[in-house]
Structure formats: C-alpha cells, structure tokens
PLY file of the C-alpha trace (Angstrom):
ply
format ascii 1.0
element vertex 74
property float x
property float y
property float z
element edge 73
property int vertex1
property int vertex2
end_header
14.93 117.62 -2.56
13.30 115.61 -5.00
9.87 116.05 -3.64
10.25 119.32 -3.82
11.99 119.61 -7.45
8.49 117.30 -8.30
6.24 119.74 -6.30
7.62 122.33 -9.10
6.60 120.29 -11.78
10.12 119.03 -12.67
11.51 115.96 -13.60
13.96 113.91 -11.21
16.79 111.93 -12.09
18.53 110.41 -9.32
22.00 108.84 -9.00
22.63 106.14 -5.83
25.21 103.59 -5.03
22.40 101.39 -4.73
20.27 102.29 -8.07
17.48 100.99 -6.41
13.71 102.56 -6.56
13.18 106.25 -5.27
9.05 107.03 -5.54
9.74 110.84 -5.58
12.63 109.79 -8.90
11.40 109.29 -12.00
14.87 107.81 -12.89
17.22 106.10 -11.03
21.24 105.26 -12.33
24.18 104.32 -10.75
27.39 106.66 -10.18
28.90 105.05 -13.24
25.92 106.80 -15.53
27.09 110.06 -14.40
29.05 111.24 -17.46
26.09 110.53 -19.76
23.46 112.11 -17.21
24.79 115.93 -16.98
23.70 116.84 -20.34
20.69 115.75 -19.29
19.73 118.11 -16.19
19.10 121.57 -16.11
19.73 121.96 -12.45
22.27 119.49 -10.33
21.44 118.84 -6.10
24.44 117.42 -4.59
23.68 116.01 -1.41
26.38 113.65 -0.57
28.67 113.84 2.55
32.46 114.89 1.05
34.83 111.84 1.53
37.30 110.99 -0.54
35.07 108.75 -2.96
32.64 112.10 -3.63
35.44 114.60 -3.97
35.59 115.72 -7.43
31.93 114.23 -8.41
31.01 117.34 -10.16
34.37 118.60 -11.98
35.02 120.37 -14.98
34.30 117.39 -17.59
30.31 117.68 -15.56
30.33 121.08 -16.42
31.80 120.88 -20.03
29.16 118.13 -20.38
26.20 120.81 -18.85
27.68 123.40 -21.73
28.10 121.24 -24.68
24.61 120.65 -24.43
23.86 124.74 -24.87
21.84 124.19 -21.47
24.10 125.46 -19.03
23.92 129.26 -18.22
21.12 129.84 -20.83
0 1
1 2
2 3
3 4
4 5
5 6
6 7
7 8
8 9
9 10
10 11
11 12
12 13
13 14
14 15
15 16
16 17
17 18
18 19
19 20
20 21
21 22
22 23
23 24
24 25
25 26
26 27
27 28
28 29
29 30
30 31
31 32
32 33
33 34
34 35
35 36
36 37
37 38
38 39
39 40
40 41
41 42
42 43
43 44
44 45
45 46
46 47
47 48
48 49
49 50
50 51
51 52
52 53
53 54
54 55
55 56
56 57
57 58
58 59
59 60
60 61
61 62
62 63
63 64
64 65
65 66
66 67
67 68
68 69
69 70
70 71
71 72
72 73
C-alpha cells in the first residue's frame, strides 16, 4: 500500500510494533503515537489481522481526531 500511496505522489506515515525503517514510509511511529497521528492523515490503510490487541484501533476518538482537524469528509 505504501508504494502505491507514494506512486500517487502522497506522503506515508506508517505505524509498526516495531517502529523500525520502512523505505516506501517517509515516517515511521509506534502504536502509542496513534492518537497524535490521525489529525495528521487524510486517508487511513488498515492492514492488520483483527485480534484482540487491533480491535478497536480506529474508534470514534480516531475519527473525532480526523474531524477536529476540518480534514475529514472535506
């Protein structure tokens, strides 16, 4: 996904248990920079398995977050 999001001409940010270097991310941050991070992004790719640990990762303070920012739905 992020190749392609770059292919586009966008900007990646990138969120891993292991923050560790992505070439195709410009960014990389841990899970526990998520609440500061959805303001940032116009667009959010989810692609984690659903267990218990990622259930709930993109709730309604994520999407409050997206809003506050006026980018959300604009």
């Amino acid at each position: 996904m992020a190749r392609r999001a770059k292919a586009f001409g966008m900007g990646v940010i990138g969120v891993r248990a292991n923050p560790a270097p992505v070439p195709e991310a410009d960014e990389i941050f841990s899970p526990a920079a998520l609440p500061e991070l959805w303001g940032r992004a116009d667009f959010v790719v989810v692609c984690v398995p659903l267990t218990e640990a990622t259930r709930g990762l993109v709730d309604a303070r994520a999407f409050a977050a997206a809003f506050a920012c006026g980018r959300a739905g604009s």
